[in-house]
Structure formats: C-alpha cells, structure tokens
PDB file of N, CA, C, O and CB in Angstrom:
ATOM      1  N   UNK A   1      99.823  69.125 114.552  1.00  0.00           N
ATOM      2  CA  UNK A   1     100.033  70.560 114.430  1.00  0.00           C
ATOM      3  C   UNK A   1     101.060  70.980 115.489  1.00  0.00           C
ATOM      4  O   UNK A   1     100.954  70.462 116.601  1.00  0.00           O
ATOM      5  CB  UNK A   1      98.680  71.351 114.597  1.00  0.00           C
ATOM      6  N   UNK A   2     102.078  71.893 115.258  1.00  0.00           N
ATOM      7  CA  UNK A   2     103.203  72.226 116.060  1.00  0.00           C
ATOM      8  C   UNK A   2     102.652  73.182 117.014  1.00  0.00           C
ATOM      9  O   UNK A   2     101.789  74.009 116.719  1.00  0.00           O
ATOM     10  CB  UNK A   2     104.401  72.780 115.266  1.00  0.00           C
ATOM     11  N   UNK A   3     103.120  73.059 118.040  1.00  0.00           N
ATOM     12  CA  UNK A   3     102.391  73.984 119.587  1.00  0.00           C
ATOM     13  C   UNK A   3     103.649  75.514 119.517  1.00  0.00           C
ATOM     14  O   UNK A   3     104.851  75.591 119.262  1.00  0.00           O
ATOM     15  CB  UNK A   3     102.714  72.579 121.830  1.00  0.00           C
ATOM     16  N   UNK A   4     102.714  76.405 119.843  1.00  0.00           N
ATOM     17  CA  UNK A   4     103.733  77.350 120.103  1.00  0.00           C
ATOM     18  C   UNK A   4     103.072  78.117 121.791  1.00  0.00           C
ATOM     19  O   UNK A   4     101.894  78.312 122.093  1.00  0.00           O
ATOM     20  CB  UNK A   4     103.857  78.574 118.518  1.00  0.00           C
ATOM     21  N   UNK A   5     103.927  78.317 122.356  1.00  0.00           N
ATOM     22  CA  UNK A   5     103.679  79.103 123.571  1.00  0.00           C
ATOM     23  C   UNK A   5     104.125  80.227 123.862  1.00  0.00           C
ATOM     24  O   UNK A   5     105.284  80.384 123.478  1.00  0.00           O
ATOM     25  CB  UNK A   5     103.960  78.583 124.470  1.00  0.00           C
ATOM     26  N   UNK A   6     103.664  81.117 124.408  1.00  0.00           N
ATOM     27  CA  UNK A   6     104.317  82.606 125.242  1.00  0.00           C
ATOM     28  C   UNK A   6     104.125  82.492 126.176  1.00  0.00           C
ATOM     29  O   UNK A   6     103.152  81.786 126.443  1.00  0.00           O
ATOM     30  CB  UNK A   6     103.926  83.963 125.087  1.00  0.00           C
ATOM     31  N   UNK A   7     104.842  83.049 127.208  1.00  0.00           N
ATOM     32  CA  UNK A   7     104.900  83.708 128.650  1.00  0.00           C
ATOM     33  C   UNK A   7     104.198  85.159 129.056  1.00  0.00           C
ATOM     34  O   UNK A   7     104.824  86.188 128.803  1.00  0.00           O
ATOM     35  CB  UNK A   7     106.376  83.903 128.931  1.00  0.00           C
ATOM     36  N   UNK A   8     102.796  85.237 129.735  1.00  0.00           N
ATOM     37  CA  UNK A   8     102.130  86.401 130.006  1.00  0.00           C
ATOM     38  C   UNK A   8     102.269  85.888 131.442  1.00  0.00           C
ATOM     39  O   UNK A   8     102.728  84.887 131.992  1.00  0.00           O
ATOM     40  CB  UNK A   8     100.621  86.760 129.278  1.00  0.00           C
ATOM     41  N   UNK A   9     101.618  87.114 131.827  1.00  0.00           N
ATOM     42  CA  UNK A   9     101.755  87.400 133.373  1.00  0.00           C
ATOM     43  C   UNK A   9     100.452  87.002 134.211  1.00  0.00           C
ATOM     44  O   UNK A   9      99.325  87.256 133.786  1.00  0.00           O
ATOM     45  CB  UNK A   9     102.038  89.019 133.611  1.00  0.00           C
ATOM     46  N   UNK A  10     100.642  86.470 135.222  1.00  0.00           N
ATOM     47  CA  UNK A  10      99.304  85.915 135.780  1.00  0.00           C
ATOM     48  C   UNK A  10      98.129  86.738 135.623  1.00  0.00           C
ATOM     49  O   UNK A  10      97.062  86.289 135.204  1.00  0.00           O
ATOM     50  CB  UNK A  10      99.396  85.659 137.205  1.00  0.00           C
ATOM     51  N   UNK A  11      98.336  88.060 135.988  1.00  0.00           N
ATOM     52  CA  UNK A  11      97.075  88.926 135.689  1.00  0.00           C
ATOM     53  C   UNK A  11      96.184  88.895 134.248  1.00  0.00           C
ATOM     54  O   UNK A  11      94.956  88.891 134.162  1.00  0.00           O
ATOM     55  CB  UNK A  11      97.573  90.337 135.827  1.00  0.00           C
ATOM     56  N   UNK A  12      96.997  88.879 133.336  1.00  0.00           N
ATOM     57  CA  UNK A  12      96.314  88.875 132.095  1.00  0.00           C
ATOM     58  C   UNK A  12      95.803  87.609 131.474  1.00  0.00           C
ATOM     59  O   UNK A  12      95.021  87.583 130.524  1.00  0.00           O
ATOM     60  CB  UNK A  12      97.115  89.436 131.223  1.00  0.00           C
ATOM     61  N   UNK A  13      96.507  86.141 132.326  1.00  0.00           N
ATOM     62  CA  UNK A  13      95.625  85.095 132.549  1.00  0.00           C
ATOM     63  C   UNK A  13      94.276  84.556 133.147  1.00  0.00           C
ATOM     64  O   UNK A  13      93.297  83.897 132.799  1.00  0.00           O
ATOM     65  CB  UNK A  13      96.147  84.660 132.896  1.00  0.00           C
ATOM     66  N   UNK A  14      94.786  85.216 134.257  1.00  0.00           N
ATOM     67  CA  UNK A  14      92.972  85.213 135.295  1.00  0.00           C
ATOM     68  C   UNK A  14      92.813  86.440 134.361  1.00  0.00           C
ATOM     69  O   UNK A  14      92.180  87.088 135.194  1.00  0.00           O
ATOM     70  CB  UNK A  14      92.767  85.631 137.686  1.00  0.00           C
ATOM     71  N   UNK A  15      92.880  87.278 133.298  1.00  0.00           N
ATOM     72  CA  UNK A  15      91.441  88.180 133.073  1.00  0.00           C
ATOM     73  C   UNK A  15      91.307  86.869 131.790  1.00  0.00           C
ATOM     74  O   UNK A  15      90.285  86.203 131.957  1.00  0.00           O
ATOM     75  CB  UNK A  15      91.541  90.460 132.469  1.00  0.00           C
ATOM     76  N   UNK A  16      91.974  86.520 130.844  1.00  0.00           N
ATOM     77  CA  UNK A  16      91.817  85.566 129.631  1.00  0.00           C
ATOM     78  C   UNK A  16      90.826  84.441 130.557  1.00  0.00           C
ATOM     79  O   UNK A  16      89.782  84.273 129.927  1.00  0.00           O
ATOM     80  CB  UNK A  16      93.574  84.847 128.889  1.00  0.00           C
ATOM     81  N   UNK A  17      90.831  83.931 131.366  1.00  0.00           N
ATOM     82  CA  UNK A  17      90.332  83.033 131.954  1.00  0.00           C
ATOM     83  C   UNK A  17      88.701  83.603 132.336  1.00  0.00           C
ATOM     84  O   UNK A  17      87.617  83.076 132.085  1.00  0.00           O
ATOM     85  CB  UNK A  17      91.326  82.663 133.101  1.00  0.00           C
ATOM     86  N   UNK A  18      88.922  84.480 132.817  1.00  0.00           N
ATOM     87  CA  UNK A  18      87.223  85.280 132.738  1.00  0.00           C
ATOM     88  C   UNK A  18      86.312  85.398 131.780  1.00  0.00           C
ATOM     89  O   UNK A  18      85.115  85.634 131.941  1.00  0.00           O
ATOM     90  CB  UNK A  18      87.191  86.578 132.902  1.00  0.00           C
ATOM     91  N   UNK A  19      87.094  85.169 130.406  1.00  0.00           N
ATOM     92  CA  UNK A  19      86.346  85.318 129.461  1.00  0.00           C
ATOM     93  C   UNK A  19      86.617  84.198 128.346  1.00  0.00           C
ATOM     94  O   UNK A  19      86.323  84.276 127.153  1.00  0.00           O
ATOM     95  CB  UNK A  19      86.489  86.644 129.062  1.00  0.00           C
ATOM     96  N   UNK A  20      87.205  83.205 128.970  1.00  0.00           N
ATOM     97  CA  UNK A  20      87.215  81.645 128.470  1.00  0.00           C
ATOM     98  C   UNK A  20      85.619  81.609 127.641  1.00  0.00           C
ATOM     99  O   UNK A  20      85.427  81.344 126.454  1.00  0.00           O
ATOM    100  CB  UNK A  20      87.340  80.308 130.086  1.00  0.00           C
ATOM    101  N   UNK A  21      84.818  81.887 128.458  1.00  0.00           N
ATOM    102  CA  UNK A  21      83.191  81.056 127.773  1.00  0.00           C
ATOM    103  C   UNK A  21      82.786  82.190 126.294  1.00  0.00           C
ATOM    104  O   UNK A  21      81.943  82.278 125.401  1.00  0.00           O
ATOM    105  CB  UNK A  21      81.317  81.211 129.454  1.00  0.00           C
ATOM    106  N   UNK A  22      83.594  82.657 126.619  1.00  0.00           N
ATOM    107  CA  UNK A  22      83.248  84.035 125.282  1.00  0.00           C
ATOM    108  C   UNK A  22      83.820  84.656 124.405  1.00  0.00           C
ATOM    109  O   UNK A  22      83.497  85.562 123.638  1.00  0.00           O
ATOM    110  CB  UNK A  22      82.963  85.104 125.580  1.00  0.00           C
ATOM    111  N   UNK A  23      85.421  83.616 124.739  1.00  0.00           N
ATOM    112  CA  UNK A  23      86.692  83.625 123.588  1.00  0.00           C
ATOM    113  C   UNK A  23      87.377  82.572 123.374  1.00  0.00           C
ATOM    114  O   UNK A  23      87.469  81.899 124.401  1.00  0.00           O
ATOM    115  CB  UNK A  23      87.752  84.500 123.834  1.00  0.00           C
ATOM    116  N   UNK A  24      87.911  82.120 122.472  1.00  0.00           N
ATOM    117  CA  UNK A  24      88.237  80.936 121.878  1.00  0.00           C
ATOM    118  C   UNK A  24      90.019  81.593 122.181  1.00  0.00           C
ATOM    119  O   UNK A  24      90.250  82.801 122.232  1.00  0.00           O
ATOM    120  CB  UNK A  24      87.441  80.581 120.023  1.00  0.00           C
ATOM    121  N   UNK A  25      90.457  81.159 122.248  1.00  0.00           N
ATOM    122  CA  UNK A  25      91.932  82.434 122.887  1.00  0.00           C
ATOM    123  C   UNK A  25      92.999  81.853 121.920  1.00  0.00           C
ATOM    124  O   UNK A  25      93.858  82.631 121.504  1.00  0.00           O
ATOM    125  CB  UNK A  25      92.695  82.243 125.064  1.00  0.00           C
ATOM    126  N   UNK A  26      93.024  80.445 121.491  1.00  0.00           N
ATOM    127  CA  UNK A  26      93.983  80.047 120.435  1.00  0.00           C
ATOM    128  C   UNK A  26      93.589  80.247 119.153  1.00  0.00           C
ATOM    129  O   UNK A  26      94.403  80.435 118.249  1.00  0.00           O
ATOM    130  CB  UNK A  26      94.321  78.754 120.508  1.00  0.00           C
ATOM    131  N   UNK A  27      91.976  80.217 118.931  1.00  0.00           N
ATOM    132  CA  UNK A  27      91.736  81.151 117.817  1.00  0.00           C
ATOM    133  C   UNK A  27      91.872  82.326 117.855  1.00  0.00           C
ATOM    134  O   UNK A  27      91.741  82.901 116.774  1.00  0.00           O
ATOM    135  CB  UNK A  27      90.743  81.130 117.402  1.00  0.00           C
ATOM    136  N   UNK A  28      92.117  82.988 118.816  1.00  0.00           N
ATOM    137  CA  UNK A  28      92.377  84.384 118.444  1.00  0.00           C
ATOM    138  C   UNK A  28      93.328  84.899 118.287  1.00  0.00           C
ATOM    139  O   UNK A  28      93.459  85.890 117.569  1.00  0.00           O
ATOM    140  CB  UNK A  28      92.028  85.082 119.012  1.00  0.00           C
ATOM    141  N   UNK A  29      94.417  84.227 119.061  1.00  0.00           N
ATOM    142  CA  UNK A  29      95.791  84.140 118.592  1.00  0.00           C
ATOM    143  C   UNK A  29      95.881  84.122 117.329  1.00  0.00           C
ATOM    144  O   UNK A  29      96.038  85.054 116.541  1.00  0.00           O
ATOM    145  CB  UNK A  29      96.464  83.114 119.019  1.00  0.00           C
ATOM    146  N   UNK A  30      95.731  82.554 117.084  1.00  0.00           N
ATOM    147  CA  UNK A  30      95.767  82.215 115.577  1.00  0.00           C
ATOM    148  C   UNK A  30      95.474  83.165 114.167  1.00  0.00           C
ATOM    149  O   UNK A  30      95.943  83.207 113.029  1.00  0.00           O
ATOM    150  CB  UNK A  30      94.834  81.221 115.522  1.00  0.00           C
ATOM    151  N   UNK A  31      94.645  83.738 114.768  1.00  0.00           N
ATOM    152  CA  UNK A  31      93.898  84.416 113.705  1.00  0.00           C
ATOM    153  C   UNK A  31      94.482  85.746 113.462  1.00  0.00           C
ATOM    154  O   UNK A  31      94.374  86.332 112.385  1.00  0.00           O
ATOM    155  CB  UNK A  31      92.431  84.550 114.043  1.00  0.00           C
ATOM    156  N   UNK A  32      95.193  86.270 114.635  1.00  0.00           N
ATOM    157  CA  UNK A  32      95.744  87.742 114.838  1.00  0.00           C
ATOM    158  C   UNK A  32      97.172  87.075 113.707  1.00  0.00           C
ATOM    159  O   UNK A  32      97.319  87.566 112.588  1.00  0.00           O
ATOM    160  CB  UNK A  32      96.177  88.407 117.005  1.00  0.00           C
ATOM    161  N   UNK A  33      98.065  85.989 114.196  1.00  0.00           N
ATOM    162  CA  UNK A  33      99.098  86.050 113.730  1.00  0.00           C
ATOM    163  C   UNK A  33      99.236  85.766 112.313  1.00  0.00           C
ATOM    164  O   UNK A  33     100.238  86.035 111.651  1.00  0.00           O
ATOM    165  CB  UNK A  33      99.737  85.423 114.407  1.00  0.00           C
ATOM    166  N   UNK A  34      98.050  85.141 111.828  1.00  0.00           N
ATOM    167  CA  UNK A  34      98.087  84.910 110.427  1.00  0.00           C
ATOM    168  C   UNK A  34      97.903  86.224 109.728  1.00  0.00           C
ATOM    169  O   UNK A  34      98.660  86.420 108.777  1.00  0.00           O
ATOM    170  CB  UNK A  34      97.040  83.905 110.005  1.00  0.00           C
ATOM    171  N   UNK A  35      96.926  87.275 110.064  1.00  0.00           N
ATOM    172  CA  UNK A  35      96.701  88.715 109.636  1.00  0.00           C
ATOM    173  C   UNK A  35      98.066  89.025 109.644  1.00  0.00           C
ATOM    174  O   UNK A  35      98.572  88.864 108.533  1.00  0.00           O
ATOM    175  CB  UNK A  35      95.751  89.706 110.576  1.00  0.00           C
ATOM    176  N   UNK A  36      98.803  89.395 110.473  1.00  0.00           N
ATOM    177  CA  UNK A  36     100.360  89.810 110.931  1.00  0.00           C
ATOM    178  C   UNK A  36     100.977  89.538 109.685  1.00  0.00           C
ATOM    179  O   UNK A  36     101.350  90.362 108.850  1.00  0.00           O
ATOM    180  CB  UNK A  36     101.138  88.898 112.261  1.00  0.00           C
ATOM    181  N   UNK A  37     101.079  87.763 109.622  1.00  0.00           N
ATOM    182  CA  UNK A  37     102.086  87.568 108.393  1.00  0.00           C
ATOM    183  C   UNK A  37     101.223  87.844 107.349  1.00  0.00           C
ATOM    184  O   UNK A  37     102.071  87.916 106.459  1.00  0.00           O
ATOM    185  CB  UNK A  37     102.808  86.077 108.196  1.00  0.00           C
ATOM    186  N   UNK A  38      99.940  88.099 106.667  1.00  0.00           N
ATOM    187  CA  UNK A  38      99.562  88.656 105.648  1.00  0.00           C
ATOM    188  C   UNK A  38      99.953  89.742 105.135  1.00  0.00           C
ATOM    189  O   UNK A  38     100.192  90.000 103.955  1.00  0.00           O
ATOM    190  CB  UNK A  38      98.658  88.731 105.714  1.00  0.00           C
ATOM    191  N   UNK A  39     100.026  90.498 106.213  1.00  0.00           N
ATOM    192  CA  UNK A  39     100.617  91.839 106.483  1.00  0.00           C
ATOM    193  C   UNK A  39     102.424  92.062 105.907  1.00  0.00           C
ATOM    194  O   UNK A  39     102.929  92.703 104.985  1.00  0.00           O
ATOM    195  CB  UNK A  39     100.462  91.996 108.283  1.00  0.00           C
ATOM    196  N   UNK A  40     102.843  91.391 106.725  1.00  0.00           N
ATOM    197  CA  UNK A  40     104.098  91.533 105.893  1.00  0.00           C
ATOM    198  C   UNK A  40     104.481  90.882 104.653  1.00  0.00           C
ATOM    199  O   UNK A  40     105.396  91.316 103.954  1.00  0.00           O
ATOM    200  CB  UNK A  40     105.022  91.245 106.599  1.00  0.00           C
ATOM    201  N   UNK A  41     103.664  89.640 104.307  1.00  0.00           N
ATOM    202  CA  UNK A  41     103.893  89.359 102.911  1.00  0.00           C
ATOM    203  C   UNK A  41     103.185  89.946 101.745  1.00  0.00           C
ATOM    204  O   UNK A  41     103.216  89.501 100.597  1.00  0.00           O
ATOM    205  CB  UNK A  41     103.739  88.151 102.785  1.00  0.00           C
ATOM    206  N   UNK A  42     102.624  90.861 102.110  1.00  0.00           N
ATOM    207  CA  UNK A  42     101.920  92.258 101.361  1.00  0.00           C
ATOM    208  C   UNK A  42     102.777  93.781 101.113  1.00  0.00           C
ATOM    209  O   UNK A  42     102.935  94.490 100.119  1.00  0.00           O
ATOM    210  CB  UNK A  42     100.593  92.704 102.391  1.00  0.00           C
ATOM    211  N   UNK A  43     103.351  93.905 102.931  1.00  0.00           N
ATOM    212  CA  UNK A  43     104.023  94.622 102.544  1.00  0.00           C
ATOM    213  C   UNK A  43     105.651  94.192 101.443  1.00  0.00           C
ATOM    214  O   UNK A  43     106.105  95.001 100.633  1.00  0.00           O
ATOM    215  CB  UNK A  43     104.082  95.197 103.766  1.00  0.00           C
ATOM    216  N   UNK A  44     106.186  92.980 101.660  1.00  0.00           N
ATOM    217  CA  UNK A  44     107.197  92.852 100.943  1.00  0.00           C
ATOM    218  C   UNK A  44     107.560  92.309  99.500  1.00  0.00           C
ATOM    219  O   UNK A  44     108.636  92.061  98.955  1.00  0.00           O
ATOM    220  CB  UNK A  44     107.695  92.374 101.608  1.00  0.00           C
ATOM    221  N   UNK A  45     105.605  92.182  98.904  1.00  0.00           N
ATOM    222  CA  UNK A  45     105.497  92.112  97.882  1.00  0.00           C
ATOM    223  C   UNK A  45     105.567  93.295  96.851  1.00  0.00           C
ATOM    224  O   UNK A  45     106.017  93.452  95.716  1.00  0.00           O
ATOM    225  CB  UNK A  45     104.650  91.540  97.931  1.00  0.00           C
ATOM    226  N   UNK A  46     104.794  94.183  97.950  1.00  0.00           N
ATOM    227  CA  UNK A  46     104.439  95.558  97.743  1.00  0.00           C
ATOM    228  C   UNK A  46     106.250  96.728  96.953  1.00  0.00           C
ATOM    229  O   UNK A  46     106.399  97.670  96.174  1.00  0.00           O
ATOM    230  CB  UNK A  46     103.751  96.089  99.746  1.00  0.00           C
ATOM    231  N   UNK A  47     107.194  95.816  97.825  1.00  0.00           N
ATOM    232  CA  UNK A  47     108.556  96.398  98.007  1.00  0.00           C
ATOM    233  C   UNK A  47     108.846  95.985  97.088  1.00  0.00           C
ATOM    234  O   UNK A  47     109.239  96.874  96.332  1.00  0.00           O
ATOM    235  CB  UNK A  47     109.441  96.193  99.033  1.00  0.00           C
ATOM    236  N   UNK A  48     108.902  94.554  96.457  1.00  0.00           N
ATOM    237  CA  UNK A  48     109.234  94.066  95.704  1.00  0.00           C
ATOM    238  C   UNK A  48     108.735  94.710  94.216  1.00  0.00           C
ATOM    239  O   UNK A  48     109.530  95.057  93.343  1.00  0.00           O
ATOM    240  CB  UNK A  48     108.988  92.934  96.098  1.00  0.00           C
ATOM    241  N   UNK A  49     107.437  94.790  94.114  1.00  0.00           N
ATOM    242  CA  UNK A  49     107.644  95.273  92.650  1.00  0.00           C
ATOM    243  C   UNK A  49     107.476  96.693  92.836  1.00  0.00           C
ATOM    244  O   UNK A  49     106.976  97.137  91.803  1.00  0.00           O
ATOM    245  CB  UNK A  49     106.588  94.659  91.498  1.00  0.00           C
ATOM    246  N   UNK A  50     107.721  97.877  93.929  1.00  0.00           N
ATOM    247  CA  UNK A  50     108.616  98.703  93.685  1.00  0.00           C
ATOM    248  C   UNK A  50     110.113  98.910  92.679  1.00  0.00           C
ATOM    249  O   UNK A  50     110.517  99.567  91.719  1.00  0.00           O
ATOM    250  CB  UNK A  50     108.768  98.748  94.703  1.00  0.00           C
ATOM    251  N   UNK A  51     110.560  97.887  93.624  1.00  0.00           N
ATOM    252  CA  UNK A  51     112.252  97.793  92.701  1.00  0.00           C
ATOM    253  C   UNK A  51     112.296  97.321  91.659  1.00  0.00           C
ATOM    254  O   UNK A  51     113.358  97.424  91.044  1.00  0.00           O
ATOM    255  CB  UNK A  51     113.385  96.991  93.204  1.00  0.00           C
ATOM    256  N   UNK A  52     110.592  96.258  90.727  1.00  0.00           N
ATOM    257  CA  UNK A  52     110.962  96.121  89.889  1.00  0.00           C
ATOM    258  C   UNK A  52     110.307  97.605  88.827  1.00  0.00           C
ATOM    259  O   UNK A  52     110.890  97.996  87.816  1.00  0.00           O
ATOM    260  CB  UNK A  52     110.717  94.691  89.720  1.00  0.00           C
ATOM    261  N   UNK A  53     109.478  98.000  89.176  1.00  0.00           N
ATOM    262  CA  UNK A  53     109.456  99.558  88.391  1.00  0.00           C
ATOM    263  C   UNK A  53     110.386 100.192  88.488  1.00  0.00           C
ATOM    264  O   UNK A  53     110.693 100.652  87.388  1.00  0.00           O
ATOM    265  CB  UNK A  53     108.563 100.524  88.744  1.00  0.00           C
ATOM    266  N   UNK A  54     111.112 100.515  89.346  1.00  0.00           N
ATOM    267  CA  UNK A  54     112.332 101.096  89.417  1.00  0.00           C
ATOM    268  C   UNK A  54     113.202 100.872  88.279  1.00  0.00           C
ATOM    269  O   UNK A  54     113.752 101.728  87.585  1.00  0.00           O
ATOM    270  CB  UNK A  54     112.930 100.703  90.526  1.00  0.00           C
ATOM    271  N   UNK A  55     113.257  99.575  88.175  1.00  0.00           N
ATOM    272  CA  UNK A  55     114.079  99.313  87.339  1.00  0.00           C
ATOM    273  C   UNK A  55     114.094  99.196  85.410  1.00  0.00           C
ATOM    274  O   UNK A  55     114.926  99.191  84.503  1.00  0.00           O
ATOM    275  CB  UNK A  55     114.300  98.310  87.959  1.00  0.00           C
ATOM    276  N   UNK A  56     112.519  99.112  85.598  1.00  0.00           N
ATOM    277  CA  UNK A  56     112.046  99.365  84.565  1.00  0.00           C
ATOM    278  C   UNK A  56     112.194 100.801  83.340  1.00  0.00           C
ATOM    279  O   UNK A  56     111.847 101.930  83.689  1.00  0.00           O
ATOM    280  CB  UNK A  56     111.013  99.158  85.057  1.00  0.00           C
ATOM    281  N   UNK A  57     112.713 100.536  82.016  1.00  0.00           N
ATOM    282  CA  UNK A  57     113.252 101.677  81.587  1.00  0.00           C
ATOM    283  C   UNK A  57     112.016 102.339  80.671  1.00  0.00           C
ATOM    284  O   UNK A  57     111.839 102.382  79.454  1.00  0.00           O
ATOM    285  CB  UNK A  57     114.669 101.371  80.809  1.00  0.00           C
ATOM    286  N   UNK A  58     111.239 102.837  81.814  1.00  0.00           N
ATOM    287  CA  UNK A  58     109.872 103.236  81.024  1.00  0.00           C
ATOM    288  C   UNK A  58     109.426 104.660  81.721  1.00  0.00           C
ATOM    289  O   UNK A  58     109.382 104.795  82.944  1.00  0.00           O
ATOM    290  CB  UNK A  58     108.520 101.931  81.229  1.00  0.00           C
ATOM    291  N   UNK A  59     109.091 105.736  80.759  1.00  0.00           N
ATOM    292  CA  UNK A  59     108.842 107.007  81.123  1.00  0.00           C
ATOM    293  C   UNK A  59     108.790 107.897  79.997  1.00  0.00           C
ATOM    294  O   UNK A  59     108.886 107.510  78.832  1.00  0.00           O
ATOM    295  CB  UNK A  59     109.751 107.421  82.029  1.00  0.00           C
ATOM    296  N   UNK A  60     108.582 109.526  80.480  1.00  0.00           N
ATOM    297  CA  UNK A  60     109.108 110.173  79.296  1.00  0.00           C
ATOM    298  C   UNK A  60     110.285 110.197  79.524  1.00  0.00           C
ATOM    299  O   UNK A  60     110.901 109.702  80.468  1.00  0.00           O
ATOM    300  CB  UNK A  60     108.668 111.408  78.936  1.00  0.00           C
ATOM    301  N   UNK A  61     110.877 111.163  78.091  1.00  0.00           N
ATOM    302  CA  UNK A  61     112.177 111.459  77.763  1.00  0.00           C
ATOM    303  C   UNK A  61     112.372 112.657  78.222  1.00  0.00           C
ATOM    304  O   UNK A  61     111.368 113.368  78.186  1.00  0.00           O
ATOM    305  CB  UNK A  61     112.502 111.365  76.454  1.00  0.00           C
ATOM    306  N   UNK A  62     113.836 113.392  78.873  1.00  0.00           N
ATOM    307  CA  UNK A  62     113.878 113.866  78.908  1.00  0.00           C
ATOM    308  C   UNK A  62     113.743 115.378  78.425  1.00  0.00           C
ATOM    309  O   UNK A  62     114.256 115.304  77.309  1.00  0.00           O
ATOM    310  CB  UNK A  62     114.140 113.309  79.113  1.00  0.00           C
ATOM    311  N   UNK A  63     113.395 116.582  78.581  1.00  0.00           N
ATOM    312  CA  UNK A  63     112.667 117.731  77.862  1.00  0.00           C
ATOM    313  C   UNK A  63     111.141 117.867  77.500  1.00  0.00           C
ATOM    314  O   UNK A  63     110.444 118.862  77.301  1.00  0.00           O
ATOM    315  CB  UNK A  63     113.263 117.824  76.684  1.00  0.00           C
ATOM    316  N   UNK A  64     110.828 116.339  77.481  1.00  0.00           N
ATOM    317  CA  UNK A  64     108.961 115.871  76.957  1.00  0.00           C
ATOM    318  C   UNK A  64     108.316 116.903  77.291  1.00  0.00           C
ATOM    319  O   UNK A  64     107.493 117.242  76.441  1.00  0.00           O
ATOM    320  CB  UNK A  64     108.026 114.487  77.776  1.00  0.00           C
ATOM    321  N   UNK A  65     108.377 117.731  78.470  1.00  0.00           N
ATOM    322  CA  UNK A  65     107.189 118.276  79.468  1.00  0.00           C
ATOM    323  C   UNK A  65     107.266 119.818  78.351  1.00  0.00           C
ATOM    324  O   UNK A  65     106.415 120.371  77.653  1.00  0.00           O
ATOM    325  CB  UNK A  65     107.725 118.481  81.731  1.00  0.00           C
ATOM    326  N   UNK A  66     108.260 120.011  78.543  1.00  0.00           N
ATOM    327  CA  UNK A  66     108.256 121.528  77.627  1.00  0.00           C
ATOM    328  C   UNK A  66     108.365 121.166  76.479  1.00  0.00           C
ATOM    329  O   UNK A  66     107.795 121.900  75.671  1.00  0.00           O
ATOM    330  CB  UNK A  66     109.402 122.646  77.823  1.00  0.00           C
ATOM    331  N   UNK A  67     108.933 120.223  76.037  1.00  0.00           N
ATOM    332  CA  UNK A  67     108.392 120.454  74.698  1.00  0.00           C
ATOM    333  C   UNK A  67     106.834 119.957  73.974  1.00  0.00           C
ATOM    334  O   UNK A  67     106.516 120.219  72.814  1.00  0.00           O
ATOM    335  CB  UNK A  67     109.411 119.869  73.963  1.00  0.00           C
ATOM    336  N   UNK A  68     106.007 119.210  74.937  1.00  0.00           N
ATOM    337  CA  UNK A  68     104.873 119.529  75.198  1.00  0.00           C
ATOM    338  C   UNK A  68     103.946 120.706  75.018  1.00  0.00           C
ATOM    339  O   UNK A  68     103.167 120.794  74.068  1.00  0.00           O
ATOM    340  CB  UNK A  68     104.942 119.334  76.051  1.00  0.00           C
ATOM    341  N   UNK A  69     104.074 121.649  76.021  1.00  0.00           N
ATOM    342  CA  UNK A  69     103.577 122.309  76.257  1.00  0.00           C
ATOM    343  C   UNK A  69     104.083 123.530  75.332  1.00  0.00           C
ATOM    344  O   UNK A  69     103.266 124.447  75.252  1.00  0.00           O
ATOM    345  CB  UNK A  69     103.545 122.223  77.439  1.00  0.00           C
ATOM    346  N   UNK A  70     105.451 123.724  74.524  1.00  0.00           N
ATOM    347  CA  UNK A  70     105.284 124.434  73.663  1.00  0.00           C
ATOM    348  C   UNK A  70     104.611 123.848  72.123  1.00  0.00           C
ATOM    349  O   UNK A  70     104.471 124.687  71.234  1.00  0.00           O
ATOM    350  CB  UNK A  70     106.483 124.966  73.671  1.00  0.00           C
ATOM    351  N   UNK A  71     104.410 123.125  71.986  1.00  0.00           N
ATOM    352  CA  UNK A  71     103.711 122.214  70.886  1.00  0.00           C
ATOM    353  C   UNK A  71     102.072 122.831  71.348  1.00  0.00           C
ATOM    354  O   UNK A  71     101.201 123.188  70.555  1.00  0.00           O
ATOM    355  CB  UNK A  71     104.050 120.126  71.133  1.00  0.00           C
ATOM    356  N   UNK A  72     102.012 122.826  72.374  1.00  0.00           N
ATOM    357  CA  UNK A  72     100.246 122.963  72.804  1.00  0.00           C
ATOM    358  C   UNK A  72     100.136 124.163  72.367  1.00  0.00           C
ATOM    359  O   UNK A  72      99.523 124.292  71.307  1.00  0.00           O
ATOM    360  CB  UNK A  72      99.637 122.871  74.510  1.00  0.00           C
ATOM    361  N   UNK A  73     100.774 125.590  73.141  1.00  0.00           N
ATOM    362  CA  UNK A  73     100.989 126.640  72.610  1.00  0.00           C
ATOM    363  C   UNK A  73     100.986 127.152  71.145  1.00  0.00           C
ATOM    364  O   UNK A  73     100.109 127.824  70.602  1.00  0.00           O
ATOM    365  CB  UNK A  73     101.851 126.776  73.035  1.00  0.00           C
ATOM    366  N   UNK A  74     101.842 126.815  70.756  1.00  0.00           N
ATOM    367  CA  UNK A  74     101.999 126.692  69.196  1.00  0.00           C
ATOM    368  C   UNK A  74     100.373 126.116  68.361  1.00  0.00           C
ATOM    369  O   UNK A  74      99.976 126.738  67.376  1.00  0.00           O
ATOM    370  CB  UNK A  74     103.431 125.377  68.930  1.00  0.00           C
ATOM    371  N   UNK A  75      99.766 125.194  68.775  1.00  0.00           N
ATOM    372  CA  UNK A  75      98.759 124.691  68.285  1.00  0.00           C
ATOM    373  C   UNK A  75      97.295 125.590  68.150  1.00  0.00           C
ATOM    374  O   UNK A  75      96.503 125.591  67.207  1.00  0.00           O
ATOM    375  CB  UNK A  75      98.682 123.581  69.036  1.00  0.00           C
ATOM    376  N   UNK A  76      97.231 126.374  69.481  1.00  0.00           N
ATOM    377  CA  UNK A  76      96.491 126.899  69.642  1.00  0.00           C
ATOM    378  C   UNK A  76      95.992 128.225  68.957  1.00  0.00           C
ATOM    379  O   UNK A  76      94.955 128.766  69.342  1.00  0.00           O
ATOM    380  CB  UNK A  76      96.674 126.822  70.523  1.00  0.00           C
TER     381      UNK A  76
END
C-alpha cells in the first residue's frame, strides 16, 4: 500500500499522541479522505448529468402555459 504523509506542527502531534489509545489516526485520516473524494465524485456526477439535461430537447413548447390555461377556462 502507497504511504502518504503531511507536515503538522508539533503541538497538534503531542495532542494526536494523547489520544493514540482512543484513535486509530491513519484510520481516521483514511476514512475522512475517502468521504472527501466521495464527495466530489458525487458532486461531479451530479454536474455531469446536469449538462446532460441541459442538453436534452425535452419540455413544453413554447406558448403551452397560456394556452393551457385558456383551454381550462374555456372548459369550465
């Protein structure tokens, strides 16, 4: 498995280190960054079939709404 590292600051090590017996810290990493990329491959799926409705030539026709609603009128 490929190692990845960051650079934090001693302080926020001695506190990670305080709570070694009560956090797993590469699982939690792990686990945050996989949510992350869920996250954006949701959102850019999400984008994606935006543009394909967009593109899609499906709706009413133009005038539909009134001439709708004078059809309803008329009916009544």
């Amino acid at each position: 498995m490929p190692v990845f590292s960051v650079k934090i600051s001693r302080e926020l090590k001695e506190k990670m280190e305080k709570y070694r017996g009560r956090v797993n810290w590469a699982e939690e990493i792990r686990k945050t960054i996989e949510e992350r990329i869920r996250e954006f491959e949701a959102e850019e799926n999400f984008e994606r079939v935006l543009r394909e409705l967009e593109k899609a030539e499906w709706g009413v026709p133009k005038g539909f709404s009134a001439m709708s609603v004078r059809e309803d009128r008329d009916s009544g």
